[in-house]
C-alpha positions in Angstrom: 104.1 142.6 -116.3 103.5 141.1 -113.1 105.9 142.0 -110.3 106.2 139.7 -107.1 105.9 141.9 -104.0 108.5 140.8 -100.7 107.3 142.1 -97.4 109.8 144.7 -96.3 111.3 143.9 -92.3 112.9 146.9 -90.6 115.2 144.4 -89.4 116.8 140.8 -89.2 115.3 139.9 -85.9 111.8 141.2 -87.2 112.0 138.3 -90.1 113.4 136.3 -87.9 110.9 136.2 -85.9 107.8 136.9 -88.6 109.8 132.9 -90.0 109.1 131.7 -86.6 112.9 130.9 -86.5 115.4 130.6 -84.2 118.5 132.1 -84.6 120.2 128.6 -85.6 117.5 127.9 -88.2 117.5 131.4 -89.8 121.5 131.4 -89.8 120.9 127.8 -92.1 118.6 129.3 -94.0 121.0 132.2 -95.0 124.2 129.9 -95.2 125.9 131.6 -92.6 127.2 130.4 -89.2 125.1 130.9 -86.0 127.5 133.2 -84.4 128.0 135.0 -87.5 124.2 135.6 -88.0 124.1 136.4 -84.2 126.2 139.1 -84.5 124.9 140.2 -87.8 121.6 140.4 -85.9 122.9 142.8 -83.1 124.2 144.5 -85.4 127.4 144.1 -83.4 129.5 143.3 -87.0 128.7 144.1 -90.9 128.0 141.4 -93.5 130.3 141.8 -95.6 131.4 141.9 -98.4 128.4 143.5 -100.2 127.3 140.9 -102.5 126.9 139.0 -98.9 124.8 141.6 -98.0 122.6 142.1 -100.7 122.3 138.1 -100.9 120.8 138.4 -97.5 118.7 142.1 -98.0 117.1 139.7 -101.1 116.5 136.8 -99.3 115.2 137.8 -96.3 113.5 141.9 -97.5 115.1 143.7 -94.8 116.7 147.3 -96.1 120.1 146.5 -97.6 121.2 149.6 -95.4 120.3 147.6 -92.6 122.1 144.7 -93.3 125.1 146.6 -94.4 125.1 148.5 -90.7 124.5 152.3 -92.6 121.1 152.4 -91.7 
């Protein structure tokens, strides 16, 4: 079997800025709101609820610790 690998980010503004996006752009890309992702970002408030947060972890391979705020 074959097995896709996704480069790993230690956080969202390193894939952020690995996309070349801006914050605007990467917060479309998730389906979340600018200021939402912003604060996501800064870590300022969790994504929640976890299926959110694994959504993101997936699309985007930073930690899912990381995105929840644990980590």
């Amino acid at each position: 079997m074959v097995t896709k690998r996704i480069k790993t980010f230690a956080s969202l503004h390193a894939w952020r800025t690995a996309q070349g996006f801006n914050q605007r752009e990467a917060a479309a890309y998730l389906g979340v709101s600018q200021s939402r992702y912003a604060r996501i970002e800064a870590r300022e408030r969790p994504s929640r609820p976890v299926l959110r947060c694994k959504d993101l972890s997936d699309k985007t391979g930073v930690p899912f610790e990381i995105v929840m705020g644990v980590a």
